[in-house]
C-alpha positions, 0 to 999 in steps of 0.5 A: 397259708395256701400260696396263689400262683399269679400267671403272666398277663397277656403281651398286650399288657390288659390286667387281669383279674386273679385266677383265684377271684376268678373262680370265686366269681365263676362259683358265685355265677354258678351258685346264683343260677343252678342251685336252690334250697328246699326243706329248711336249708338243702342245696339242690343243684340243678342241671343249668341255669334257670328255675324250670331246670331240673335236679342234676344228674350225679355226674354234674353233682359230682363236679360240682363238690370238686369244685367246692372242694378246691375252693374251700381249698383256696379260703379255707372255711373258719366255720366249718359249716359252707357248701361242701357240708352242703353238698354232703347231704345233698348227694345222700339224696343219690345213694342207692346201696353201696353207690349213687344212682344218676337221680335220687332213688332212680336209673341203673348205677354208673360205676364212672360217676361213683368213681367221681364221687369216690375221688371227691369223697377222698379230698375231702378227707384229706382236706377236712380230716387229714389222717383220721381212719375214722372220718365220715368222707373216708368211710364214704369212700371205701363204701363206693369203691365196692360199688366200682369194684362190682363193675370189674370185669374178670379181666380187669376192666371196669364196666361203664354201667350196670347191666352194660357190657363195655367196659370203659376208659372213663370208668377203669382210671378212675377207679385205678385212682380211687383204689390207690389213694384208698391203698395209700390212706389205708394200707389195705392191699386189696384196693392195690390188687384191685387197681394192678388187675385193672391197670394191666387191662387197661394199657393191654387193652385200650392204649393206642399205638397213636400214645394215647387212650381209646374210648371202650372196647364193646361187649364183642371186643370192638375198640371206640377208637375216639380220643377224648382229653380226660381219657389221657387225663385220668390214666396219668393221674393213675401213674402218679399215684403208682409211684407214690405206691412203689417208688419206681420212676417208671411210672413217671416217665410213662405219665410224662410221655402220654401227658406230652402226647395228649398235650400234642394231640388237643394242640392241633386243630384247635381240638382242647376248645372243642372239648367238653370243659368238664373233660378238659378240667379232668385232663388238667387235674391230673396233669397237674398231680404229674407237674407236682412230682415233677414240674412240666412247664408246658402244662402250665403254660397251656392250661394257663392259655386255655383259661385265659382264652375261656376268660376272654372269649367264652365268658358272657358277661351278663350272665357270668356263664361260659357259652361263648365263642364256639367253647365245647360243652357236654350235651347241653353244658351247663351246670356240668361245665361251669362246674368244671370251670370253676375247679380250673380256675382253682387249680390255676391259683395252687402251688406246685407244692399243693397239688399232690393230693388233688386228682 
């Protein structure tokens, strides 16, 4: 049975609630305002709160699995049946080749938000199928790497988008990790030689002198410096999953320092409550994979306090929706957010033990 981690109550001794429940309440929220059936019994996820949103785009689809995936984590189903099989076919409706489209059957394909659902796909195979080579999420995983793996650049870099010439932090770590942990559950050397062209190219290319991670690099070589928290996130994700596959701790200690230095940055200026929480939700996975391999205190302490604030401030108890007190969001938030939340409030109940394999 999945042991919860309890965080410390606040110093003013007011109970809180479990991060656990907490998340089962965030999903509720969310399921009530941002979903609806068609066609029998097809989930749609919509793009926020209300009837008149319209269907989400792939991106927020994609976190939202994440976030039944942890959750189905946490309770495991005793049927089988629950919204991950849900959301299975509903991002069918998405396919378009090897890959998702934003929209149903619509719009150039995003090699970042394939990398998402890629991540998504592996989860599930671990969680629902453990080591069969055979199961559906593991053969939709390798089917979308070759999507991503067409948005790789001679020089490693993975494109942003179809038809776009930069190429991206958001795109290149992800698909470093999805191509990894495909090496891991299959021993195919391809998925690694497709991550080591990827990973020399990134540090080579968008790794600050700062310690940190720029945004892109554009079509003429011109570097979008911005800083943002699931930039430095994914990247650790990567080095973990680099020791997994050679053993050398080099790897650690480079997650170590780029965790700590992301740490330091969104510490100042209030900046980790400025960030879009999906960005803050990826930061957080992957840190956590880091503090499974080796325990990092600080960054159980600070999601600890981001979650605790995000609870006490940015929740509007009438609506269970996280749009309060000046929280960041992603253009206009929604499901996207709330999404992501839910997986944090997740993620808080885990072990140490049991987040290895969740990034």
């Amino acid at each position: 049975m999945l042991r919860r981690r309890t965080p410390e109550p606040p110093a003013d001794g007011s109970t809180i609630e479990g991060p656990a429940e907490r998340a089962g309440d965030a999903w509720r929220h969310l399921i009530a305002t941002s979903t609806l059936r068609r066609g029998g019994n097809q989930l749609l996820v919509m793009d926020g709160p209300g009837r008149n949103a319209g269907i989400a785009a792939v991106w927020p689809m994609s976190q939202v699995l994440a976030a039944a995936l942890d959750l189905e984590r946490l309770a495991p189903s005793s049927t089988g049946s629950g919204p991950v099989a849900d959301l299975a076919d509903t991002v069918e409706l998405y396919r378009r080749g090897d890959g998702y489209a934003p929209y149903p059957a619509a719009g150039e394909r995003y090699f970042d938000d394939n990398a998402w659902l890629g991540l998504d796909f592996v989860q599930a195979h671990r969680q629902e199928h453990g080591d069969d080579p055979d199961s559906v999420w593991l053969h939709k995983a390798k089917r979308t790497f070759e999507l991503v793996a067409s948005g790789q650049d001679p020089d490693g870099g993975i494109r942003w988008v179809e038809g776009g010439g930069s190429r991206n932090t958001c795109a290149t770590a992800p698909g470093i990790e999805l191509a990894l942990r495909l090496h891991l559950l299959t021993g195919a050397e391809r998925f690694r030689a497709f991550a080591d062209r990827s990973d020399s190219w990134l540090w080579a290319t968008l790794f600050r002198a700062e310690g940190l991670f720029a945004d892109h690099v554009d079509p003429h070589g011109r570097v979008d410096d911005t800083v943002w928290a699931y930039n430095q996130g994914t990247p650790v994700g990567a080095d973990v999953l680099w020791f997994r596959v050679t053993g050398d701790r080099a790897y650690v200690d480079r997650a170590v320092r780029l965790a700590g230095a992301a740490l330091d940055f969104f510490a100042a200026e209030d900046r980790l409550w400025g960030q879009p929480p999906a960005f803050v939700a990826i930061l957080f996975r992957n840190l956590l994979t880091l503090h499974a391999v080796e325990a990092q205190p600080r960054v159980v302490a600070e999601l600890d306090r981001y979650l605790e604030r995000v609870w006490r401030e940015a929740r509007d108890p009438r609506s269970g929706r996280f749009v309060a007190g000046g929280i960041g969001h992603y253009d206009d938030g929604g499901t996207l957010d709330h999404a992501a939340l839910v997986q944090l409030f997740a993620l808080q109940a885990f072990e140490r033990e049991w987040l290895a394999d969740v990034s």
